[in-house]
C-alpha positions as CSV (number, residue, x, y, z in Angstrom):
1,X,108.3,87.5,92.5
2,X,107.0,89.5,93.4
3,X,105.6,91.7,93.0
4,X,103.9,90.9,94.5
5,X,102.6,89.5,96.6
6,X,96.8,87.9,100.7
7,X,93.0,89.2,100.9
8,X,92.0,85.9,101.5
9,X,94.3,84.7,104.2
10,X,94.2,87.7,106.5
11,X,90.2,87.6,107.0
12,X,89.4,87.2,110.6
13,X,88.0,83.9,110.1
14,X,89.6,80.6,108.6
15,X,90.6,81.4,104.9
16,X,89.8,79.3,102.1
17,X,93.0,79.3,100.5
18,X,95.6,82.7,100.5
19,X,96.3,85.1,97.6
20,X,99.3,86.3,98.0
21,X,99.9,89.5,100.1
22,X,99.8,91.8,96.8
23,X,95.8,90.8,96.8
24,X,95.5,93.4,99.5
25,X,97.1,95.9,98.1
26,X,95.2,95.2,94.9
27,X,91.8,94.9,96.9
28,X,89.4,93.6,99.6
29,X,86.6,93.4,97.6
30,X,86.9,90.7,95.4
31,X,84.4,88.6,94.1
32,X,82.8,85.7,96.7
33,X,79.7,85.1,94.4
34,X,81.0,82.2,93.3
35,X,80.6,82.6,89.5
36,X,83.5,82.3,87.3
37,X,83.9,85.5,85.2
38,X,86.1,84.5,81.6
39,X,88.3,88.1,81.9
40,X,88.9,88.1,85.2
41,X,90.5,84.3,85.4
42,X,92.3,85.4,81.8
43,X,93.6,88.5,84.0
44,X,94.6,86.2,87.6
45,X,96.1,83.2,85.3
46,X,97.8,86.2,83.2
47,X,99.4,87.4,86.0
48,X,100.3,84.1,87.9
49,X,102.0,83.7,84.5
50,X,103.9,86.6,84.1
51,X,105.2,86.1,87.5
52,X,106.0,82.5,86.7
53,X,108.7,83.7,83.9
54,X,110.2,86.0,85.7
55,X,113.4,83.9,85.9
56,X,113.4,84.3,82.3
57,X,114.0,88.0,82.3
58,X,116.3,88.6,85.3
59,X,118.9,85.6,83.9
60,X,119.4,88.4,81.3
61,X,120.5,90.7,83.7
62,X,123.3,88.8,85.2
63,X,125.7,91.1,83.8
64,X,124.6,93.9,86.5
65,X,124.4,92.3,90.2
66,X,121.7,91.7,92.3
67,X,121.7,94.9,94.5
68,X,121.7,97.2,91.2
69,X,119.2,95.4,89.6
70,X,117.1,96.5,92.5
71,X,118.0,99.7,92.7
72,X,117.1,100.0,88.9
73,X,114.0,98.2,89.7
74,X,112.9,100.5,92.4
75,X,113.6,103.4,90.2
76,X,111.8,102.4,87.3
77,X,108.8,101.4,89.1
78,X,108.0,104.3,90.5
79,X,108.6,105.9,87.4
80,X,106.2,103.9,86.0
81,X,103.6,103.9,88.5
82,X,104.0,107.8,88.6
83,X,103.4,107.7,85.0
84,X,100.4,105.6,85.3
85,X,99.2,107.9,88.4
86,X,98.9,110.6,86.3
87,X,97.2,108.9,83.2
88,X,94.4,108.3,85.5
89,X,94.2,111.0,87.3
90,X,94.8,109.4,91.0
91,X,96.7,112.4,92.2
92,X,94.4,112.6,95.2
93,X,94.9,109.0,96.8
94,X,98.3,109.7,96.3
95,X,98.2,112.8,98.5
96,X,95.5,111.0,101.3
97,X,98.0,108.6,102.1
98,X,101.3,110.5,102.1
99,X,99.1,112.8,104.5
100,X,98.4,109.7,106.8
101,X,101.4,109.7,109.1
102,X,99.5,105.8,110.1
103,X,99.1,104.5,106.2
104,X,102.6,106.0,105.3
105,X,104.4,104.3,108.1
106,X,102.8,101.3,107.8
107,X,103.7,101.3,103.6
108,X,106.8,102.0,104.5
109,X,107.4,98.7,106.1
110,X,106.0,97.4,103.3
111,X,108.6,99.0,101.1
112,X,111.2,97.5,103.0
113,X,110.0,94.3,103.2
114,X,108.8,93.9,99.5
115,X,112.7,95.4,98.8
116,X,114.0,92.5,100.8
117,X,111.5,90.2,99.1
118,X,113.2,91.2,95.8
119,X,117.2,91.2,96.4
120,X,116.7,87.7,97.5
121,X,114.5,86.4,94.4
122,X,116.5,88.4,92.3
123,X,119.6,86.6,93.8
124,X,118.3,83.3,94.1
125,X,117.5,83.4,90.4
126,X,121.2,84.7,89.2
127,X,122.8,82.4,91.9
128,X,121.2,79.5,90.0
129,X,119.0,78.6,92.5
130,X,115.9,79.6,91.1
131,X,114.5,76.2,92.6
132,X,114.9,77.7,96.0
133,X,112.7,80.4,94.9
134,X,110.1,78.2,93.7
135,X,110.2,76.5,97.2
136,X,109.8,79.7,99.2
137,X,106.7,80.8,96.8
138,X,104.9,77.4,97.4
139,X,105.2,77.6,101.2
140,X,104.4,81.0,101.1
141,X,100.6,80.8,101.7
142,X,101.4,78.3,104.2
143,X,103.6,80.5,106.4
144,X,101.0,83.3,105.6
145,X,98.7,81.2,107.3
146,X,100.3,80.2,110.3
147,X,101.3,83.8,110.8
148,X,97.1,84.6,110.7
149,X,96.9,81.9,113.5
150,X,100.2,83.7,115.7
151,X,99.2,87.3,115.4
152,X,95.5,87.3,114.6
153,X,94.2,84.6,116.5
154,X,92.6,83.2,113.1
155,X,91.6,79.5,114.1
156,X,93.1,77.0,111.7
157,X,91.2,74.5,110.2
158,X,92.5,70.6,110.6
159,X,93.3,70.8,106.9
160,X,95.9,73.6,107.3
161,X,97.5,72.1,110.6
162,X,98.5,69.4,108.4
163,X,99.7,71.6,105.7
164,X,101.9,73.6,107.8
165,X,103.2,70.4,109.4
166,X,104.1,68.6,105.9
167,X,105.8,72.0,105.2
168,X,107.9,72.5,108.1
169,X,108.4,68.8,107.6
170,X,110.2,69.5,104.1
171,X,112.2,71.9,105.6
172,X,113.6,70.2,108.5
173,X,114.4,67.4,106.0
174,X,116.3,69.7,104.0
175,X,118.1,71.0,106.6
176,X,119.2,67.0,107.6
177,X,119.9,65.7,104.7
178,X,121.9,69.0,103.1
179,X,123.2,70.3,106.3
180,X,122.1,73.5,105.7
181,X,119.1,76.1,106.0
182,X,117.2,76.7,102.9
183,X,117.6,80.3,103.6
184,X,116.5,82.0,99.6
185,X,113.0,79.8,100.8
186,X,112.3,81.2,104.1
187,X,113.2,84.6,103.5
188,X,110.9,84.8,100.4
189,X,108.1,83.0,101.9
190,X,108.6,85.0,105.2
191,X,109.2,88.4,103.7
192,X,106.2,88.4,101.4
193,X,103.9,86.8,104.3
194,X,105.0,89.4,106.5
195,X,104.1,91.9,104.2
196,X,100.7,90.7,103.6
197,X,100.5,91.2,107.4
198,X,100.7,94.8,107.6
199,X,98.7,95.1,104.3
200,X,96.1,93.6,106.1
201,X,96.5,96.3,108.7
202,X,95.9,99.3,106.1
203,X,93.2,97.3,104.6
204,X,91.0,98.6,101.4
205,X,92.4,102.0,102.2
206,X,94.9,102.0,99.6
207,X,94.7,100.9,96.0
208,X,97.3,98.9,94.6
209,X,99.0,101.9,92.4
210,X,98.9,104.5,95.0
211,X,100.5,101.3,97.6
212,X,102.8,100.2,95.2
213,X,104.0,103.9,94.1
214,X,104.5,105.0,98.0
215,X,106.2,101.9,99.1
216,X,108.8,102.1,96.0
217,X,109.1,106.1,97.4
218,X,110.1,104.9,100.6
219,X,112.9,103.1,99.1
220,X,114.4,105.2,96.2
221,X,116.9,107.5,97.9
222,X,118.7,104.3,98.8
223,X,118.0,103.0,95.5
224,X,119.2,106.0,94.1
225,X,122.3,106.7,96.0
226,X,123.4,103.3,95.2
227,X,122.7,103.4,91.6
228,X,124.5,106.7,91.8
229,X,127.0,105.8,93.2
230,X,127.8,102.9,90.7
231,X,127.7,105.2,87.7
232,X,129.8,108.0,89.0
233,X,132.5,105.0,89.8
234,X,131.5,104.0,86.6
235,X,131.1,100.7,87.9
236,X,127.1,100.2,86.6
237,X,126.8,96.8,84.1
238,X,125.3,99.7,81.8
239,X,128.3,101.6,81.2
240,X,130.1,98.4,79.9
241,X,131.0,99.1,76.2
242,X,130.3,95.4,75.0
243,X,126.5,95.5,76.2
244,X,125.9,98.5,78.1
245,X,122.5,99.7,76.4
246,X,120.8,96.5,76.0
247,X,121.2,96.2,79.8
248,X,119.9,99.4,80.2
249,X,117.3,98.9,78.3
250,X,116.5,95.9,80.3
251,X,117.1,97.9,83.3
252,X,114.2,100.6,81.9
253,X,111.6,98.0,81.4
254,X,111.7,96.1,85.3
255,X,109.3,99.4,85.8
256,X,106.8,97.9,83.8
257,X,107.6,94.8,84.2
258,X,107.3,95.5,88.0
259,X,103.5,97.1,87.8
260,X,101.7,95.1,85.0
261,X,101.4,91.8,86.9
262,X,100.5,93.8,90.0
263,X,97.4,95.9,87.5
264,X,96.6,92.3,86.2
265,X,96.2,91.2,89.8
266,X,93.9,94.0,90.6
267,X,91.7,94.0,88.2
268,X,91.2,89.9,88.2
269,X,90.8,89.7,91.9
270,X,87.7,92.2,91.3
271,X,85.7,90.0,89.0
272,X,87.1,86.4,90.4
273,X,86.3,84.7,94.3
274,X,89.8,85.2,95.9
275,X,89.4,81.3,96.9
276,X,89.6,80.6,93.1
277,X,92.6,83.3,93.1
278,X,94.5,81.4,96.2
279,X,94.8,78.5,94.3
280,X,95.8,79.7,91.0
281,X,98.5,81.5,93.1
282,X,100.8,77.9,92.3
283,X,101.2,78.5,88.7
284,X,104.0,81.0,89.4
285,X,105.9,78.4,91.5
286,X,105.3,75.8,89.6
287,X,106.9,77.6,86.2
288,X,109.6,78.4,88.5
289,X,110.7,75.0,89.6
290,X,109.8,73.7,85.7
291,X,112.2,76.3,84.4
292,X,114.6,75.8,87.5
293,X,114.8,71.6,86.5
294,X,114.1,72.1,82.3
295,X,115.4,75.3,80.9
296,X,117.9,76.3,83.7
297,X,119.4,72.9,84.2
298,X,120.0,73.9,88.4
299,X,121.5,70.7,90.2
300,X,118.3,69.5,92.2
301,X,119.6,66.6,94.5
302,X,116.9,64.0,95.6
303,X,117.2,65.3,99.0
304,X,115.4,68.7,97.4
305,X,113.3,66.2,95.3
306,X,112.1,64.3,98.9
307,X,111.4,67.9,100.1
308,X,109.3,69.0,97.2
309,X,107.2,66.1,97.0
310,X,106.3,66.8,100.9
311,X,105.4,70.9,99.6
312,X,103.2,69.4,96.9
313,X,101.1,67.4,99.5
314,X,100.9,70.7,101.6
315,X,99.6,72.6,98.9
316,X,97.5,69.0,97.7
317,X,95.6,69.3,100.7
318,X,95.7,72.7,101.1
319,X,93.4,73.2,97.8
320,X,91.9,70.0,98.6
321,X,90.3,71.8,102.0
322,X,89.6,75.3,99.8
323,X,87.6,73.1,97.4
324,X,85.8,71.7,99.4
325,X,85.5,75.0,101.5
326,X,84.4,76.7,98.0
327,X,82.2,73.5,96.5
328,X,79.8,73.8,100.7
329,X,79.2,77.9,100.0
330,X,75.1,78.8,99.2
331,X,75.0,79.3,95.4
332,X,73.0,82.8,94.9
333,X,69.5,81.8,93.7
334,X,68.6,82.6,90.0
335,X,65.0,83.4,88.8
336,X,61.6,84.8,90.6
337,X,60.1,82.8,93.4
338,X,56.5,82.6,93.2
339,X,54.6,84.0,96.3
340,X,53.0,81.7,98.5
């Protein structure tokens, strides 16, 4: 997915319920009034979507494999976000961070880890195993979690013990009853929780753009040399005579395709509580796995089917808790109190 992406969950106190790491980058502000604002839920659920069909538009890029998508990918985004950069004038953030020996290292992590995030969705996906994905991205918040505990000494509450418990639980099932690690899982929910981990160290200092444009920086000579490489071999999917410009075509647009969600993300989390955002953050799994098991047809053997049904209690009691946690919060009062 992602693109994503944990304001929420990195607080130094027990979190409601995680957005996913790219809610840093988008911002620490978001709304905790409590109020439900119609555009920005349209814009959070908009997102969650987008990143829920993803599947759909990297199983027509199967032609090209996993490592050039990427490359492509990294390309294209930074293009993009360049472009978008200099439609709004940010030119100045840009320049603070790149400046900040601290902020650029640290984003620079974050490029690699969001790059490893990537090759493995994008390789889960055009392996067939999209369901895999779906798994990591529902455990995700819970690792994210459990990594706030580890690192940050965040207290958990009794609610997310027995989350993380039910989860590792699914996993070791898997592991017994398929003989084997679900790898695609852990790296995606690892990768992108320990990515929200060192957004959480740079904090509101960098807007989503300017993070997402320096992190895919980091990353383009490799993704250029590669991509370079393939064409000058002429080995690239889009020098194939049978479909080579629709691919790159496709190619072109994972730059936009890349940034929207991410914009979406930013601007929702602004105008929504991020405990309301955590928990719409399972619609994007949740397509996943539906277009895994409907669309995609992916063999899902009832040992995977055992383990699923322990994630969904994880994340069942996981929003139970946040609901509760959001349902006790003070309402702000409305109206003029009369003096006494």
């Amino acid at each position: 997915m992602a693109s994503s992406p944990d304001a929420s969950s990195w607080k130094h106190e027990p979190a409601a319920a995680p957005a996913p790491p790219a809610a840093v980058a988008a911002t620490a502000a978001g709304s905790t009034s409590g109020a439900l604002d119609g555009t920005g839920m349209a814009l959070v659920i908009g997102c969650y979507f987008l990143w829920g069909v993803f599947p759909l538009y990297f199983r027509l890029l199967t032609a090209a494999g996993s490592v050039e998508i990427i490359g492509h990918r990294i390309l294209w985004t930074l293009i993009t976000c360049l472009t978008l950069i200099a439609l709004r004038r940010r030119w100045a953030q840009l320049v603070h961070v790149v400046r900040s020996p601290r902020l650029l290292g640290m984003l620079a992590v974050c490029g690699l880890l969001v790059s490893v995030n990537w090759l493995v969705y994008v390789y889960g996906v055009n392996s067939a195993r999209t369901a895999d994905a779906a798994l990591g991205y529902f455990i995700n918040p819970l690792v994210t979690v459990a990594l706030a505990s580890l690192v940050l000494h965040e207290r958990l509450r009794p609610a997310h013990r027995v989350s993380i418990a039910l989860a590792g639980a699914a996993v070791a099932l898997l592991v017994v009853l398929q003989g084997s690690l679900p790898w695609i899982s852990l790296a995606l929910a690892f990768s992108f929780a320990l990515y929200g981990l060192v957004k959480k160290q740079i904090g509101p200092d960098v807007d989503a753009l300017t993070g997402l444009t320096v992190e895919s920086a980091v990353v383009a000579p490799a993704a250029l040399a590669y991509s370079g490489r393939m064409a000058w071999q002429g080995q690239s999917a889009w020098q194939a005579p049978d479909q080579g410009w629709q691919i790159l075509a496709l190619l072109v647009v994972a730059g936009p395709v890349t940034a929207v969600p991410l914009l979406l993300f930013a601007a929702g989390t602004r105008r929504v509580p991020l405990s309301v955002v955590g928990m719409c953050q399972y619609i994007a799994p949740t397509i996943q796995f539906l277009l895994a098991w409907g669309a995609f047809h992916e063999p899902i053997p009832p040992a995977r089917w055992a383990a699923m049904v322990l994630v969904w209690a994880a994340v069942a009691v996981f929003i139970g808790d946040a609901l509760r946690q959001l349902l006790r919060r003070p309402r702000p009062h409305s109206g003029l109190r009369l003096p006494r």
